[in-house]
Every structure is written in C-alpha cells, then in structure tokens.
N, C-alpha and C positions, 0 to 999 in steps of 0.2 A: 164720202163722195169722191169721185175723176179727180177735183181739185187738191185734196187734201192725201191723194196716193202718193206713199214713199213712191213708187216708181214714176211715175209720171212725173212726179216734182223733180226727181233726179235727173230725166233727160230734159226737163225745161229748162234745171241748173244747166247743164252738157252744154247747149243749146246753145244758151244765155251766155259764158264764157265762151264756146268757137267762137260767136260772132263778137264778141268783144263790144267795139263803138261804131262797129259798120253796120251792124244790125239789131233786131231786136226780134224777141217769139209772145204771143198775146194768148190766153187761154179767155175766152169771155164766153159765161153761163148765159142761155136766154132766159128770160122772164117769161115768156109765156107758153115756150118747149122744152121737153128733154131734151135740149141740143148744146152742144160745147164748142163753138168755133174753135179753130186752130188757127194762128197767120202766123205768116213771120215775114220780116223785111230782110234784104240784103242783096248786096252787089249783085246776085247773077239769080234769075228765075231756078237754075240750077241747086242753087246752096237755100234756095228760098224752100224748092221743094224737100229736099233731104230732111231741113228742121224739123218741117208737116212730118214727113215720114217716120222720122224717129218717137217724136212725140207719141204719132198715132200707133207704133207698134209697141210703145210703153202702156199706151191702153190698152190693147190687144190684149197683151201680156196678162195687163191686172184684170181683164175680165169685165174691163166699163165700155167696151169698143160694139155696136153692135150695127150700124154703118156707116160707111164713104162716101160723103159726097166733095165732090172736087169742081 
C-alpha cells in the first residue's frame, strides 16, 4: 500500500527531519474510503504546504496518487 512505499516513506522521513521540533507530517488511512490524508504542521502556512506537496508528488511518482483535494 501508499503507506508502506519506499518513496513515500522517504519524503515523509525528508519531511519529518526539515521540520525537526517545529513541525510534524501525519499520513492517516480512512476506515471507510480509499483516502490517505496528508497534514503537516509548521511555522508558516508556507512550509506547511511544500511538506503536502512533496509527499503528495512522492505518491504521484509511485502511482498510489489518483486525486487532490485541498
């Protein structure tokens, strides 16, 4: 599964180290959709969105990305 992708896992390590103790990135499976939240916290709406972003084109990449909602 999305969860269990070397690449995904990679940029949520990435992620997880930029933001160090200022922030944090959540990956949470729903129980009753195919759907994979993305969050992330941090200093600026800015750095909050790039984490989403990264993540989300690491799925892209591995072919579990099929859409966006923001």
């Amino acid at each position: 599964g999305t969860l269990a992708d070397a690449a995904v896992q990679a940029a949520v390590d990435a992620c997880t180290e930029e933001l160090g103790d200022s922030g944090r990135v959540l990956l949470r499976k729903s129980g009753t959709e195919p759907v994979l939240r993305v969050m992330a916290e941090a200093g600026t709406t800015e750095l909050c969105e790039q984490m989403v972003d990264a993540i989300i084109a690491a799925m892209d990449t591995s072919g579990h990305l099929i859409e966006v909602k923001k």
